[in-house]
C-alpha positions in Angstrom: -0.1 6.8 -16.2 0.5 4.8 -13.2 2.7 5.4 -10.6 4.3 4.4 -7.1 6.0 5.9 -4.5 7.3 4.8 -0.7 6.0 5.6 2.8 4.7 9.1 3.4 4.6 9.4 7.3 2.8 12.6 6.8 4.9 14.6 5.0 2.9 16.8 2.6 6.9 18.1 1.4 6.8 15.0 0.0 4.1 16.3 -2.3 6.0 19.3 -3.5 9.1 17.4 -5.0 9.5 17.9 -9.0 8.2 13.9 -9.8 5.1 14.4 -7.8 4.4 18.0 -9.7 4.9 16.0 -13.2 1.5 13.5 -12.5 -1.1 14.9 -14.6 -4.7 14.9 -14.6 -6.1 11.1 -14.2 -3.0 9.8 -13.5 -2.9 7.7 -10.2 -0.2 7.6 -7.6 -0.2 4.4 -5.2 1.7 4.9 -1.9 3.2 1.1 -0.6 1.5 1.9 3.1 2.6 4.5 6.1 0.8 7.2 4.5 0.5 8.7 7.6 -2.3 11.1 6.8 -4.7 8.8 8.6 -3.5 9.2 12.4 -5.5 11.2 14.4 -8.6 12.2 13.1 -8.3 16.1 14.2 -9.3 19.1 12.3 -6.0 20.0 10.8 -6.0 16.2 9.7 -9.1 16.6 8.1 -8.3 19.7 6.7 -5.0 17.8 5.0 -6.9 15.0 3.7 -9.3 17.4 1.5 -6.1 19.1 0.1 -4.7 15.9 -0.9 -8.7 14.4 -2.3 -8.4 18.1 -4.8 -5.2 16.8 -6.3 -5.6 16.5 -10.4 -4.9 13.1 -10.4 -6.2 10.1 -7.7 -4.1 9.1 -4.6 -4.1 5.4 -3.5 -2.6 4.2 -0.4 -2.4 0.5 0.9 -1.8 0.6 5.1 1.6 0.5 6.9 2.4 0.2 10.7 2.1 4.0 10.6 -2.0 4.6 9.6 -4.5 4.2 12.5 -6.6 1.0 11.5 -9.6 2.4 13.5 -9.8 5.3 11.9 -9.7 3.8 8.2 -12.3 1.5 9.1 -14.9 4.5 9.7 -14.8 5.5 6.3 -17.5 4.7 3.6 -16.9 1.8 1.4 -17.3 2.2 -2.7 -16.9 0.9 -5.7 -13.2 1.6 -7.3 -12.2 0.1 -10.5 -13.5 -2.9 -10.1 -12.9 -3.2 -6.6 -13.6 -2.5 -2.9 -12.3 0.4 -1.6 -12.7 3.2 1.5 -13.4 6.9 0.1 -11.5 9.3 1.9 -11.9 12.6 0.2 -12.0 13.2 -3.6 -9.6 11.9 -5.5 -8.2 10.4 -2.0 -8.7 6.7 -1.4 -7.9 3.6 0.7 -7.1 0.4 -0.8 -8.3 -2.7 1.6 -6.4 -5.9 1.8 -7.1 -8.4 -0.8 -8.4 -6.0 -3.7 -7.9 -6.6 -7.4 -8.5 -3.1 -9.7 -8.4 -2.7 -13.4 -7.1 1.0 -13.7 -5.6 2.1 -17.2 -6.8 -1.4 -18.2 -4.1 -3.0 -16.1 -4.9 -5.4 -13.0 -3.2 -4.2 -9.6 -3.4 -6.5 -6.6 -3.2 -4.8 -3.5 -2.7 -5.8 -0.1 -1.5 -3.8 2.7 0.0 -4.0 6.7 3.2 -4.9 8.4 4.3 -6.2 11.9 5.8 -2.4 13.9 9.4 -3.3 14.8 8.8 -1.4 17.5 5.4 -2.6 19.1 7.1 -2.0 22.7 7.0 1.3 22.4 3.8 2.1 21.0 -0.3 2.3 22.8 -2.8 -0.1 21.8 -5.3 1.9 20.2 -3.4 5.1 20.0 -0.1 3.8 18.1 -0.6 0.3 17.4 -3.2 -2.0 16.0 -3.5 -5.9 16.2 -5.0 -6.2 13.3 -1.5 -4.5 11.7 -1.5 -7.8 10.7 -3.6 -9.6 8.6 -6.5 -12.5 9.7 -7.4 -15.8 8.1 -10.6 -13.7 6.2 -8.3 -11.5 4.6 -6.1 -13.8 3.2 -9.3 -16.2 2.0 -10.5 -12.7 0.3 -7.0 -12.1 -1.0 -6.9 -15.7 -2.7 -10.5 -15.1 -4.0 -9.3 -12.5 -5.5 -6.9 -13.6 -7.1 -8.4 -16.9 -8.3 -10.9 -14.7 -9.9 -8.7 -13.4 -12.3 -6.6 -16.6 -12.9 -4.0 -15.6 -10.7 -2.6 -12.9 -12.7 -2.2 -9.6 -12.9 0.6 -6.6 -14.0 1.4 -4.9 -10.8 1.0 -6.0 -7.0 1.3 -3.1 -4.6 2.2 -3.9 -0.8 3.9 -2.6 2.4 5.9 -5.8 3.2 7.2 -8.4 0.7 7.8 -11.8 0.5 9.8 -13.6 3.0 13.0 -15.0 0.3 12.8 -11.0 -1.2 13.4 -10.1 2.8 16.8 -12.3 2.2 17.5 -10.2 -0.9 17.3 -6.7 1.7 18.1 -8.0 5.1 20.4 -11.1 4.8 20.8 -11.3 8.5 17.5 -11.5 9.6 15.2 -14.8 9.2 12.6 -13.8 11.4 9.0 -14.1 9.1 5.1 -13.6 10.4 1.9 -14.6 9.2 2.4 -11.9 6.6 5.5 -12.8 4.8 4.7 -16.4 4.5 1.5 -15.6 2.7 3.2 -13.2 0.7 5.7 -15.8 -0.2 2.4 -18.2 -1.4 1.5 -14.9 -3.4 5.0 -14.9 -5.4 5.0 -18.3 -5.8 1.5 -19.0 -7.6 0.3 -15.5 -9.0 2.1 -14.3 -12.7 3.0 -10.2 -12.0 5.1 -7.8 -13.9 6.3 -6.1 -11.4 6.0 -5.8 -7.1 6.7 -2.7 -5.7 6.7 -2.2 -1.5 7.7 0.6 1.2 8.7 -0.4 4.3 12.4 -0.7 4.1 13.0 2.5 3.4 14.9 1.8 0.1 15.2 3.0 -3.5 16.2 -0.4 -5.2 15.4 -2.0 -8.5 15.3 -6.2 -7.4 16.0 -7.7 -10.7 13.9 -9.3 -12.7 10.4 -7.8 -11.0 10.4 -5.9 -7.8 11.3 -2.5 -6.7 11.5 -1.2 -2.9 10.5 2.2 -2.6 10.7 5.0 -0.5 11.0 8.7 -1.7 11.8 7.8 -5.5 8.2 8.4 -8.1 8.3 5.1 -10.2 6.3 4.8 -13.3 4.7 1.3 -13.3 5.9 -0.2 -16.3 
């Protein structure tokens, strides 16, 4: 089975809750970016990150405004279900920008990162990351990607969302990025069954085919 769950910020409690205990042995579990787990690179990190790679069943996290770029970067690339992705530890993994996997025989598109609301208050290269948000390079990849498999697939799994789904959470803002707007492309020419994305901090169904997520386990369906 497949399944998706919100931002993480670090919080291995998260782990312990009764829908996380039900995932089984070669199930997957995608986290829609600020897993958190990636921040410092210290021992007890390190320590954390092998705990969560000896899980029965694979972890896979798209990138927030809350992982350190840098850091993700330095670990190995392999070869993941079809797809490009960074090997953290075990069953533990990384899912780049732009990636199409075949998992369970359905086709997930992935593409994580975000623009920090609150970029005044954090250090370049300690708390914040340019590259938070995504370059001309990824989004060719991204549309390579998805050109290569017709421009379909069942489940797209991303930190932000589309700028009009923005309209559908926050009708007061109409600020959009580089991000949204290509998101907004993605909706518009790519056939999905369902979208589901973390960083509103919400537990809403979005009729007919998108879900914000937070600290609710949804089977991908």
């Amino acid at each position: 089975m497949l399944y998706a769950t919100g931002d993480l910020h670090g919080d291995l409690g998260r782990f312990k809750s009764r829908e996380l205990r039900r995932l089984r042995k070669g199930d997957t579990l995608f986290v829609c970016g600020d897993f958190g787990f990636v921040w410092d690179g210290s021992k007890r990190e390190q320590r954390i990150l092998r705990r969560l790679g000896r899980k029965r069943y694979n972890i896979c996290f798209v990138e927030g405004t809350h992982d350190n770029l840098e850091l993700l970067a330095q670990y190995p690339q392999v070869d993941f279900c079809g797809g490009k992705a960074k090997s953290i530890s075990g069953r533990l993994y990384y899912l780049p920008r732009g990636e199409v996997y075949t998992i369970e025989g359905k086709r997930v598109f992935t593409f994580g990162g975000g623009e920090s609301p609150d970029v005044d208050m954090r250090i370049p290269g300690v708390s914040w990351w340019e590259s938070e948000l995504p370059d001309e390079r990824e989004l060719a990849h991204a549309r390579q990607s998805l050109a290569r498999c017709q421009n379909e697939v069942d489940f797209i799994v991303t930190h932000d969302c589309a700028s009009r789904m923005r309209g559908f959470i926050d009708m007061e803002t109409d600020r959009q990025n580089l991000l949204h707007v290509f998101l907004q492309e993605v909706s518009d020419t790519c056939r999905f069954r369902l979208w589901v994305f973390g960083c509103y901090h919400l537990d809403r169904r979005i009729p007919p085919r998108h879900a914000a997520l937070y600290k609710s386990v949804r089977p991908l369906e």
